[in-house]
N, C-alpha and C positions, 0 to 999 in steps of 0.2 A: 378517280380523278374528275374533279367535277358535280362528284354524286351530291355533295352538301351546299352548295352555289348557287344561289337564286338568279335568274339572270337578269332580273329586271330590279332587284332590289340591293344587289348587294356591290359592294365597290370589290370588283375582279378584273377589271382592265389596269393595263398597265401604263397611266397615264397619271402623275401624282394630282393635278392639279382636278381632273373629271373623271375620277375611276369608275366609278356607272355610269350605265350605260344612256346614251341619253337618244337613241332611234326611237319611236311609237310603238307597243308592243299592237300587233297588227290584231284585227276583229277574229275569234275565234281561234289566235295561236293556242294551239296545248304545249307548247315547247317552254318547261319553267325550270330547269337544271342547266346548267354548262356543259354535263358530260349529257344531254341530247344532241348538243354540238358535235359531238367527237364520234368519229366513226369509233370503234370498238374493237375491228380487229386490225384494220394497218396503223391505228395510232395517230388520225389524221386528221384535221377539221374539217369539215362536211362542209365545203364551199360554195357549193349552190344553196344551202339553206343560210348560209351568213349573208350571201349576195341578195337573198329575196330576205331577208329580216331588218339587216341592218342598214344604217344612213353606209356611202363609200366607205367616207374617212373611219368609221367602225367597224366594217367588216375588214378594211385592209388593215389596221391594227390586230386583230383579232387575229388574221390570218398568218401572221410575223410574229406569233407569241408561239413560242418553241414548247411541243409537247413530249415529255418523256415514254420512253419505253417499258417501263417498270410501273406494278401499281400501286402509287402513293395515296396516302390520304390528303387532303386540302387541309390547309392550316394558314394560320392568321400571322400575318407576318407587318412590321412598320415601314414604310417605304421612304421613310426621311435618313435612316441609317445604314448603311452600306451592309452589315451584317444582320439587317432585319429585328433589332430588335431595339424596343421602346428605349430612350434614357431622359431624364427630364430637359436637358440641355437641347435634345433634340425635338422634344415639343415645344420647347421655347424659340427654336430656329421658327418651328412651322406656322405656328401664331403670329409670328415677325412675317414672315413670306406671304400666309393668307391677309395679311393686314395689305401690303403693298398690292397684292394683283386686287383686291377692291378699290384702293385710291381714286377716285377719278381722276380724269387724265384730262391736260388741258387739251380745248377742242382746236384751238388754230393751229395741227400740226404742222403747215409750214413756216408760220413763224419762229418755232422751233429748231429746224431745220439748218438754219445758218450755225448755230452755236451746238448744235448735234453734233455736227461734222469738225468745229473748230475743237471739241469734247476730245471726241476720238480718234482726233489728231495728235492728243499729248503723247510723250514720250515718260507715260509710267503705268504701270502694270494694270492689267484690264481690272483686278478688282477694285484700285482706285474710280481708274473710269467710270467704273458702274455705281458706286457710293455718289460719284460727283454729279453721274444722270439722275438717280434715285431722287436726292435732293433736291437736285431743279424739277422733277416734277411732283416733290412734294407725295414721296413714295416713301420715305424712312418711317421707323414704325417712332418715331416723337410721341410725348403724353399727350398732345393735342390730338392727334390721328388715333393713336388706342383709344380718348376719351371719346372720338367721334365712332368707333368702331365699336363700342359700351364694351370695351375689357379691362380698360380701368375706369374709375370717376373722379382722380384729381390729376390736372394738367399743368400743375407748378411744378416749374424749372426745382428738379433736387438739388440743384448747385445753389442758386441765387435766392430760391425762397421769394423773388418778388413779382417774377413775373410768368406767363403760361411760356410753355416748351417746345413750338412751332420749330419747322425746320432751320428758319434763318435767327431764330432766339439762341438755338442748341448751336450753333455752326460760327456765330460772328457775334450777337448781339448781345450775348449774356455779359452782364456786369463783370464776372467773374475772370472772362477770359480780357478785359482790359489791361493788363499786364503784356499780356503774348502781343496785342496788336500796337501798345504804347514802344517799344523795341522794334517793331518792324516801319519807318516811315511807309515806305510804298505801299503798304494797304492800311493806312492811319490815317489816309486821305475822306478829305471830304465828303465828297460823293462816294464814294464807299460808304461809309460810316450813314448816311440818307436813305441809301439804298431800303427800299421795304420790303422786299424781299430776297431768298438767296438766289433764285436767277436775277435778282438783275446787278447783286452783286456778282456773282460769275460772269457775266456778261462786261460789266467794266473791268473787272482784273484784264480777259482776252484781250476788250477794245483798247485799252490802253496797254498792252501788253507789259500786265507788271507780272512778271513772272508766274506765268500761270500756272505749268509743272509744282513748282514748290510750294504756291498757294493751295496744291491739288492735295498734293502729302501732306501737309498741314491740317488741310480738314479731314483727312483720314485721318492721321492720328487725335485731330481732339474728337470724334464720333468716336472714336475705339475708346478712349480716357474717358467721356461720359459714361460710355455703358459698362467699363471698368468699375467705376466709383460707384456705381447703381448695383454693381453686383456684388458691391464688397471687394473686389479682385484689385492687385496690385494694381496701380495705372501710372503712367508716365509722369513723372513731374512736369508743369506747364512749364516751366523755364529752360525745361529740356523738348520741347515739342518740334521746336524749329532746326534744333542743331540733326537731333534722329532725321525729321525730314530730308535736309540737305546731305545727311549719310548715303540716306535711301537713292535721292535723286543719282548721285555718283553712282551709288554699284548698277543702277540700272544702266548707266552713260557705257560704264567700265566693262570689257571684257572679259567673260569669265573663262578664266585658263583655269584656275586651282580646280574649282570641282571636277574640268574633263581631265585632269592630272590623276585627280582620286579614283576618275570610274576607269580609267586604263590600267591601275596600279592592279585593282580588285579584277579586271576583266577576266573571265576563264574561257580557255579556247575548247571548240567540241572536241571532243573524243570518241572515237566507234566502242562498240562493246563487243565483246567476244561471243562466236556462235555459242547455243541456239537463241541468243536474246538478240531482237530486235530493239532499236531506239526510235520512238514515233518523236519527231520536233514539229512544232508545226508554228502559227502566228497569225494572227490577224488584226485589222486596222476598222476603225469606224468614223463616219461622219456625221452620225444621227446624233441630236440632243440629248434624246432621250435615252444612249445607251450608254452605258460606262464600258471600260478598257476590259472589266471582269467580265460583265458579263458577255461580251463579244469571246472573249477570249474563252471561258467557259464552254459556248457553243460548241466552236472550230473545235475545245480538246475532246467534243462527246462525238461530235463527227469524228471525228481522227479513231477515236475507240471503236467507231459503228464500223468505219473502213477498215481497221486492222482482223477486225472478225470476219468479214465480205471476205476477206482476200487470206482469210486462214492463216494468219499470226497466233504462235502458242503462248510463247515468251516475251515479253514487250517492256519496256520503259517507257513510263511518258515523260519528254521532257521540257519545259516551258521557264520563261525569262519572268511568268506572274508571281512573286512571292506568295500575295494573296490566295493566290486559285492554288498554290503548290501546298501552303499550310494547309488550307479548306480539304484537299484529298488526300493528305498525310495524314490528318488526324481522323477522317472517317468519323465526325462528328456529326451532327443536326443541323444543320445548314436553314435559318429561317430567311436568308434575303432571298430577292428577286430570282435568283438563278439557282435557289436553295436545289429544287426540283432537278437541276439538270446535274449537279455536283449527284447526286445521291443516284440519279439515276450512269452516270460515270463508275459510280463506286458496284452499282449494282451489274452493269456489264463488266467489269474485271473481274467477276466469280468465274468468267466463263472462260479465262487461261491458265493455261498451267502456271505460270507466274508472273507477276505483275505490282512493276513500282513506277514510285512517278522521281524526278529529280528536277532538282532547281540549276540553272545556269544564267548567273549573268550577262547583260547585254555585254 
C-alpha cells in the first residue's frame, strides 16, 4: 500500500483538479514512498510526520483519505468516472473542465456581484444556473477559448461558417439562430440584439425583466443543440427550442406527486432475520464537495464490518438503500474507483464470518 507511489512526483492525492502534491520537499527528507507515511502495523498515517512535511490544507487532506486493512497493491485508476475507469466521453468531459478553471476571470468581482445574485435567484435547476454563470464569465469551452487554449486551431462557428464562435456568437449572435429569436419579440429587441457581449445581454433580459427563467432554458438547450450537432448526436429541432423550454419551466413551477407515488408503490419495509444471523443497516450523509454519496456510504458500510467483528458477530447481512455500493459487493469484482480499496478491503473482512451477505432495500 503505497510501496510504488512517489510522493513528490506522482498525482496520489485525492483532489481532481491538484492531485500532487504541491508542499516543498524539505532539505535532506529521505521520505520518497507513500507507504513511509503509513505506520505498518495499526494501518494508520503517521501524523506527526504529515504535520512537519506538509503545507495544513495537505496534510489535513492526506489525514481523511481512508486506509484499508488488507494489503493491496496501488493501482492507476481515472477520477473523472465514478467506476474509475477511462471512456473517451469522459476525457472529453475533462478537457472541457480543464479549459474553464484556466479561463481568466474578470477582475471587478463586485461588479459582478449584483447580477450573481439576480443568477441564482432563478427559479430553474442549478445546472442551468451554472451554464448561465459559465457564459457570463466567458468559461464554456467555445472554439474561441479551445483555439486560445491551443486544443484546437479553427475558431469558425460550425453552424454559420462565417464567423469565430465566442460565447455570445454560439448563444444569441449566430446567423443561424435568427429564426428562434425572429418568433420571440421580447428578446428581438434592440438593445439586445447591440449587446457585445453575453453579460450584457444577460444583464438587459434581468433589467428589463423579459423573462429571464425562460430566456435561461432557452440558452441551455441551444448550448446542448450546438454541441449535439458537433458531435454528430441527435439535437433538437430550433423550432422546437422554446416550446421544450417552457415544458421545462412548468415541471420545474409544478409539483411532483407522480414520482413520490412511484417511490412509495416500490418502497420495502425492514424485516428482522431469523437467529443466528444478524442484519447490520447502517447510513450516512455528506456535506463535502469533494465526496460522493458512494463513497461516504462505502466508508460507514467498512466501519459497520470493523464494528460487527469488535463486538463478535458470526453471521451478518449487510444491508444498505446504495444500489451502486450493493452491486460493487455482490459481484466481488475489481473495483478501480476512488473507494475501489475500501470495497475490496470489505470483501476482504467478510472471509472472517461464518456467513455473510449483503442486501439491497429501498428507501
Amino acid at each position: 500500500m503505497g510501496n510504488s507511489i512517489r510522493m513528490w512526483e506522482d498525482n496520489w492525492l485525492p483532489v481532481k483538479n491538484k492531485p500532487r502534491v504541491l508542499s516543498p520537499k524539505p532539505d535532506g527528507n529521505d521520505t520518497i514512498w507513500v507507504c513511509d507515511l503509513i505506520d505498518p502495523m495499526n494501518r494508520t498515517w503517521k501524523e506527526d510526520m504529515l504535520d512537519r512535511i506538509f503545507y495544513d490544507f495537505e496534510a489535513t487532506t492526506i489525514k481523511n483519505m481512508p486506509l484499508c486493512s488488507s494489503i493491496q497493491e496501488d493501482v492507476l485508476f481515472w477520477p473523472f468516472n465514478p467506476d474509475g475507469e477511462y471512456s473517451v466521453k469522459s476525457g472529453f468531459r475533462f478537457l472541457q473542465e480543464a479549459n474553464t478553471l484556466q479561463q481568466p476571470r474578470p477582475s471587478d468581482t463586485e461588479a459582478m456581484k449584483p447580477l450573481w445574485e439576480k443568477m441564482w435567484g432563478l427559479e430553474v435547476t442549478n445546472k442551468v444556473k451554472n451554464l448561465i454563470w459559465r457564459a457570463c464569465t466567458n468559461s464554456l469551452p467555445t472554439k474561441v477559448n479551445l483555439v486560445h487554449r491551443k486544443i484546437i486551431s479553427d475558431s469558425l462557428c460550425d453552424l454559420c461558417k462565417l464567423h469565430q464562435e465566442d460565447t455570445h456568437h454560439a448563444l444569441y449572435c449566430c446567423p443561424m439562430l435568427k429564426p428562434l429569436w425572429s418568433q420571440t419579440p421580447i428578446w428581438n429587441h434592440e438593445a439586445l440584439k447591440g449587446s457585445r457581449t453575453f453579460t450584457d445581454a444577460m444583464d438587459f433580459v434581468f433589467a428589463s425583466n423579459k423573462e429571464p427563467e425562460l430566456f435561461s432554458l432557452v440558452i441551455w438547450n441551444l448550448w446542448n443543440r450546438r454541441n449535439n450537432l458537433r458531435l454528430g448526436k441527435a439535437a433538437l429541432p430550433l423550432d422546437k427550442i422554446i416550446e421544450h423550454a417552457r415544458v421545462r419551466q412548468l415541471e420545474a413551477l409544478a409539483p411532483s406527486a407522480t414520482p413520490s407515488l412511484h417511490r412509495s408503490q416500490q418502497q420495502m419495509g425492514w424485516s428482522p432475520l431469523e437467529a443466528p444471523l444478524y442484519k447490520i443497516n447502517y447510513d450516512a450523509a455528506t456535506f463535502a464537495e469533494d465526496a460522493t454519496v458512494i463513497e461516504v456510504q462505502t466508508l460507514v458500510a467498512h466501519r459497520a464490518i470493523e464494528l460487527a467483528l469488535e463486538i463478535g458477530l458470526d453471521n451478518i447481512v449487510l444491508e444498505d438503500d446504495n444500489e451502486p455500493l450493493f452491486k460493487a459487493l455482490k459481484s466481488r469484482g475489481t473495483r478501480l474507483a476512488q473507494h475501489g480499496h475500501l470495497i475490496k478491503d470489505i470483501l476482504f473482512l467478510s472471509s472472517y464470518f461464518s456467513a455473510f451477505n449483503v442486501s439491497f432495500v429501498r428507501r
